[in-house]
ZAMARGU-4260 file (C-alpha; in steps of 0.2 Angstrom, whole numbers, plus 5000, padded with zeros to 4 digits):
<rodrens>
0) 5028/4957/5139 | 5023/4968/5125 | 5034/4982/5120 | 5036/4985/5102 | 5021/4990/5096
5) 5018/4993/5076 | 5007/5005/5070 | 4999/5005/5053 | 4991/5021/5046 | 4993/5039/5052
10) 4977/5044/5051 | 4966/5051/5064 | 4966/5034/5072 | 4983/5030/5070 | 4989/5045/5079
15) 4978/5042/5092 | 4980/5027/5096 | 5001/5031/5094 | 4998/5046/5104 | 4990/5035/5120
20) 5002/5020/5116 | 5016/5031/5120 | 5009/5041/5135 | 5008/5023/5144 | 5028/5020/5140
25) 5026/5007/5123 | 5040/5009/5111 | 5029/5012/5097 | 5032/5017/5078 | 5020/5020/5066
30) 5020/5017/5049 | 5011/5026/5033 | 5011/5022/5017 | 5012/5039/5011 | 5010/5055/5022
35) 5003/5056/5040 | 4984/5064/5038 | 4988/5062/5018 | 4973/5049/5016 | 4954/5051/5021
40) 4961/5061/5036 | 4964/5072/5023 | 4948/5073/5013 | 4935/5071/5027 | 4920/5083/5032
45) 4925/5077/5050 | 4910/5080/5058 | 4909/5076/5078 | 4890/5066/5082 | 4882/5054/5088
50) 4864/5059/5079 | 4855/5044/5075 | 4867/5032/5077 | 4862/5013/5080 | 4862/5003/5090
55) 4864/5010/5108 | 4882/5003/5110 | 4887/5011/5094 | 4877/5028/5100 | 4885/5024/5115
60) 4904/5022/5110 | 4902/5039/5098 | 4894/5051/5114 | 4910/5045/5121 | 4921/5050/5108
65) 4913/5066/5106 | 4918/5070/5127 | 4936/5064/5125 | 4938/5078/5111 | 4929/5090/5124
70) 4942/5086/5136 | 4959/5085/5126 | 4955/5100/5119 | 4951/5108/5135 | 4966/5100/5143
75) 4979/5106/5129 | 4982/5126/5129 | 4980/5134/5113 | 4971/5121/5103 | 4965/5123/5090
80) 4956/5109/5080 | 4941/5105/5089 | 4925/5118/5086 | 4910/5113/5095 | 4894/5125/5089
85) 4883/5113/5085 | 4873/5107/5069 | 4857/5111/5062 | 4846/5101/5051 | 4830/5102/5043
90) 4819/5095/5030 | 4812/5101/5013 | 4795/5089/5011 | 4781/5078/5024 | 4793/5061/5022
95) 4810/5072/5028 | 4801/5080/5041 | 4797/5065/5047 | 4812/5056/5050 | 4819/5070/5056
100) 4804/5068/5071 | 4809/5053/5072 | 4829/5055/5073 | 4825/5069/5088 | 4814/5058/5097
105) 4828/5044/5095 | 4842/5053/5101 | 4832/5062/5117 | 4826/5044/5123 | 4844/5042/5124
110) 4847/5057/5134 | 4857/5065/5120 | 4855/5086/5118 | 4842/5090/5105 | 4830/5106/5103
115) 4819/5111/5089 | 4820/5126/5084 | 4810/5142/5072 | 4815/5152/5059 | 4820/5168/5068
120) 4830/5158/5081 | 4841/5148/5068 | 4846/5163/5060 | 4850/5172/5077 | 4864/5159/5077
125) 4868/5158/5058 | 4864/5178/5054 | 4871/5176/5038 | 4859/5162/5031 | 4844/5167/5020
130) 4830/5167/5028 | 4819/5161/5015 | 4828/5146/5012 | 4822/5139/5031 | 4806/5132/5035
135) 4796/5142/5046 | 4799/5128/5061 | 4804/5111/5068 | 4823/5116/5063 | 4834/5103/5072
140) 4846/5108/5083 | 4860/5098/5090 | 4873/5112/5101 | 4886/5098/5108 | 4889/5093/5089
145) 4903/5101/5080 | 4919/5096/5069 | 4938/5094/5071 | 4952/5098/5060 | 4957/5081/5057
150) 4978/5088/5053 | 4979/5099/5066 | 4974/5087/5077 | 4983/5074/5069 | 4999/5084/5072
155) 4998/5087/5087 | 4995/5070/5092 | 5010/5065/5082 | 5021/5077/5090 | 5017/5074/5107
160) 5019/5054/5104 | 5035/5058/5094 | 5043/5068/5112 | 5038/5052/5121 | 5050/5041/5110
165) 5038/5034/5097 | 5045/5035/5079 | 5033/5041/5064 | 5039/5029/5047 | 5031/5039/5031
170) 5032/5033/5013 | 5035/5016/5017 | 5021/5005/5016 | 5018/4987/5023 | 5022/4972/5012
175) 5022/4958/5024 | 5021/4950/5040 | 5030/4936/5049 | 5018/4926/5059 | 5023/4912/5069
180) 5015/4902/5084 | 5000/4911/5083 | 5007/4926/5084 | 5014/4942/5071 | 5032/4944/5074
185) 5038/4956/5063 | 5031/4969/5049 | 5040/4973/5034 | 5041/4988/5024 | 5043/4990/5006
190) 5059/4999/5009 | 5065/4983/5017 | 5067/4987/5033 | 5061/4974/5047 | 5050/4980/5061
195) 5051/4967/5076 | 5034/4965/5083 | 5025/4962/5101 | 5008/4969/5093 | 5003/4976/5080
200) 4987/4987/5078 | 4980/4990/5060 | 4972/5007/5059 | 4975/5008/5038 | 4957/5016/5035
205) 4952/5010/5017 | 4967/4998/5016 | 4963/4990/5031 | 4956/4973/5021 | 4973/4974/5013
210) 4983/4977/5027 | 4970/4961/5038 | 4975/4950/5023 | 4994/4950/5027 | 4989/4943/5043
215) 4978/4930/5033 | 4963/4938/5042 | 4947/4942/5031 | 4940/4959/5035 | 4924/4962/5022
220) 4923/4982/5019 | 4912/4993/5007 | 4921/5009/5006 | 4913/5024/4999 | 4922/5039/4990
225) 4914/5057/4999 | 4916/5072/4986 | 4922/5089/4997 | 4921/5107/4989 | 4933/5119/4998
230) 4929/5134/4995 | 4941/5151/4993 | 4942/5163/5010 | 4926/5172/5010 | 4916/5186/5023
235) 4905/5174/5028 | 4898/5171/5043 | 4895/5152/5048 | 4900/5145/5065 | 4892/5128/5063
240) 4888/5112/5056 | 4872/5113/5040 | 4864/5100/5034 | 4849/5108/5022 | 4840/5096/5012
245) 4853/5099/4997 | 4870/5102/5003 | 4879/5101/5018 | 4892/5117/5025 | 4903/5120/5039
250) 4918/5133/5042 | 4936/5123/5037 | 4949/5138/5045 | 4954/5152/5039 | 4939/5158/5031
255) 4936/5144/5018 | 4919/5133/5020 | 4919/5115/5014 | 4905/5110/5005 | 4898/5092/5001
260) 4880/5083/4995 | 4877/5067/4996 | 4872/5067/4976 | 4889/5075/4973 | 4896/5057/4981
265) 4893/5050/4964 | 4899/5060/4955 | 4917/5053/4959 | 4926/5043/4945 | 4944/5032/4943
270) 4952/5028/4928 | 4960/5013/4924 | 4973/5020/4929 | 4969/5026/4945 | 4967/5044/4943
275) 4952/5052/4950 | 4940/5064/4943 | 4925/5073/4948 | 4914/5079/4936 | 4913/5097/4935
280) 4894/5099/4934 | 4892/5092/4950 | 4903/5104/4960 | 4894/5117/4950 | 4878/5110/4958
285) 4882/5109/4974 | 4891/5126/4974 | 4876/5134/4967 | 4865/5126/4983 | 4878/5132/4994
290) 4876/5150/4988 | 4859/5148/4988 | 4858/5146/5006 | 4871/5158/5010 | 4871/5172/4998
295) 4886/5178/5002 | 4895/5164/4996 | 4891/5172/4978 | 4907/5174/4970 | 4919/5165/4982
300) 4929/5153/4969 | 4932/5134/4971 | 4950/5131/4978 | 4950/5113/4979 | 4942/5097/4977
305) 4944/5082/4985 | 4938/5064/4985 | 4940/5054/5003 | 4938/5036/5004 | 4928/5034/5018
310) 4933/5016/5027 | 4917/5008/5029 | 4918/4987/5039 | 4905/4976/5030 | 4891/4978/5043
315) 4892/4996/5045 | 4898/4997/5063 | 4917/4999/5069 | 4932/4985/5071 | 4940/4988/5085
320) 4951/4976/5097 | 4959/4959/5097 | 4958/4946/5084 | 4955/4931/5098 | 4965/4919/5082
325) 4978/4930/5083 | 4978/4939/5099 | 4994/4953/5097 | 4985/4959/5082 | 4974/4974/5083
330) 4959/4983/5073 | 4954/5001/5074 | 4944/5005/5059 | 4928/5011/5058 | 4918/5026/5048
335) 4913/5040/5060 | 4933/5040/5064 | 4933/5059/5067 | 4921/5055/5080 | 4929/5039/5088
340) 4945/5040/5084 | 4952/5048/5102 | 4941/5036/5113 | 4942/5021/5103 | 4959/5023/5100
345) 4963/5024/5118 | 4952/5007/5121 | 4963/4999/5107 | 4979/5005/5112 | 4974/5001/5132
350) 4971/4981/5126 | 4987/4982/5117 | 4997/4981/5130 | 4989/4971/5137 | 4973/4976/5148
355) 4955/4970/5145 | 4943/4980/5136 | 4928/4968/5132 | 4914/4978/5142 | 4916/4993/5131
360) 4922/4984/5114 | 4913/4966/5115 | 4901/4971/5101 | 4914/4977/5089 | 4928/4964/5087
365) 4933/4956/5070 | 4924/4941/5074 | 4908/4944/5072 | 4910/4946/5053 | 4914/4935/5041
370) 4934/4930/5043 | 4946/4915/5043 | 4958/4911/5055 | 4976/4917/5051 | 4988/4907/5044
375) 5005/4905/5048 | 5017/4915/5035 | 5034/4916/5033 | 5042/4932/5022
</rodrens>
């Protein structure tokens, strides 16, 4: 019978999958290494899609997760997390433009919402953008498209799961595991303390590889660091998701914008020591085409800067599900998890305890990349 359930990483997927685990009556606790939503939760531009995503299952699994945010947080009075306006996109050259065409046409074979849009009508719903700055047509519009407030959320997945009886562990990470017959037993923290075991579901983000390996699994990742500007409060108006050709924007609460480019990505550096940096001249960059596009963003200050380690599985696409080797452990890791994280998680947490998942999981177990069974391991 599975009872004790272990969770590892309060992320958006941890909390999800806590937050369901605990709704079906699992003694659950969840464990994080430092803070819960302290990690990439933290440090995310959390944007909710399905545009252009490959293959169909993988389309598929993200249109889902984008309706069960729809419904939580049309289910739970007074949320607040969850802002569904929509994202526009368009092109600065011929070669753009053309796999933006393509991208549409994709995602409308698949019967996923999609219009183009002019000049006049993009600026109808973003008033405050410069006009100048759009092409006269073929801007993308995508209105079931949005973002989420990855702490908010977070916190009140947490909660809720916490008045159900699970137990949130912070700044205690995982050091081991005891796995006998085939099977983990317990999980130990670096505090010392021995967490009995009947599952255990790994949803550690960028750790995840680290976290497999105590299991003696093998889970190949190429993480990425994502550089985000957060902007101070500003009287701006933007109510949506943008991706212009040199900068991405969207609205992070309380009248801050967050910022990101893709060429600001590498402008992220770690010392030996492990300290991160971001060179100056690269948020300077991105601010400057953010300003551009909105020129009411002219004189708005920086508040913050932060680098997110975006958990990225070796072939790109989730790991979700049960290690067939050994079956009470668990994966929920993917990119996209600001996206997947509710859905998934619920899938995970559902085969967990126990119930078969395979239709909607089958093409994203651990198995199907590179790995070696687990061995046995004694603390």
């Amino acid at each position: 019978m599975v009872d004790r359930i272990v969770v590892i990483g309060a992320g958006v997927y941890g909390a999800a999958v806590t937050a369901s685990l605990a709704r079906r009556g699992a003694r659950v606790t969840v464990v994080d290494a430092g803070m819960p939503a302290a990690g990439t939760s933290g440090a995310t531009f959390s944007w909710t899609n399905s545009c252009g995503k490959q293959p169909r299952a993988y389309h598929d699994l993200n249109v889902a997760g984008m309706r069960a945010h729809r419904e939580l947080a049309a289910a739970v009075t007074g949320s607040d997390w969850y802002h569904e306006g929509g994202n526009l996109e368009w092109a600065a050259d011929d070669a753009g433009q053309a796999r933006l065409r393509e991208k549409v046409a994709g995602v409308l074979d698949y019967g996923y919402e999609a219009r183009w849009l002019s000049r006049a009508d993009a600026v109808r719903l973003e008033p405050d953008l410069d006009p100048a700055q759009l092409p006269p047509h073929e801007i993308a519009f995508f209105p079931r498209e949005g973002w989420v407030e990855p702490t908010r959320l977070i916190g009140h997945l947490l909660s809720t799961a916490v008045a159900r009886g699970a137990e949130v562990v912070s700044a205690d990470a995982v050091i081991a595991m005891e796995l006998r017959g085939g099977l983990v037993r317990a999980v130990w923290l670096a505090s010392g303390r021995r967490l009995p075991a009947d599952a255990v579901v790994n949803c550690a983000g960028p750790r995840a590889a680290e976290v497999a390996e105590l299991a003696g699994l093998i889970l190949p990742m190429r993480n990425t660091r994502g550089v985000l500007v957060y902007s101070t409060p500003v009287p701006v108006s933007i109510s949506r998701v943008i991706h212009a050709p040199e900068v991405h924007l969207r609205p992070d609460g309380a009248g801050r914008i967050l910022v990101h480019s893709q060429e600001s990505d590498s402008a992220a550096h770690v010392s030996e020591s492990g300290e991160i940096s971001v060179d100056r001249s690269a948020v300077e960059k991105v601010v400057r085409a953010a300003c551009t596009l909105y020129p009411g963003l002219r004189g708005a200050m920086v508040e913050s800067v932060r680098v997110g380690e975006r958990p990225i599985p070796g072939d790109g696409l989730p790991v979700l599900g049960r290690v067939a080797a050994l079956p009470n452990f668990h994966f929920a890791v993917s990119h996209s998890g600001a996206t997947l994280s509710l859905h998934a998680g619920d899938l995970v947490a559902a085969e967990a305890l126990g119930k078969d998942r395979n239709d909607a999981l089958a093409a994203f177990r651990w198995e199907r990349l590179a790995g070696e069974r687990p061995r046995e391991a004694q603390r």
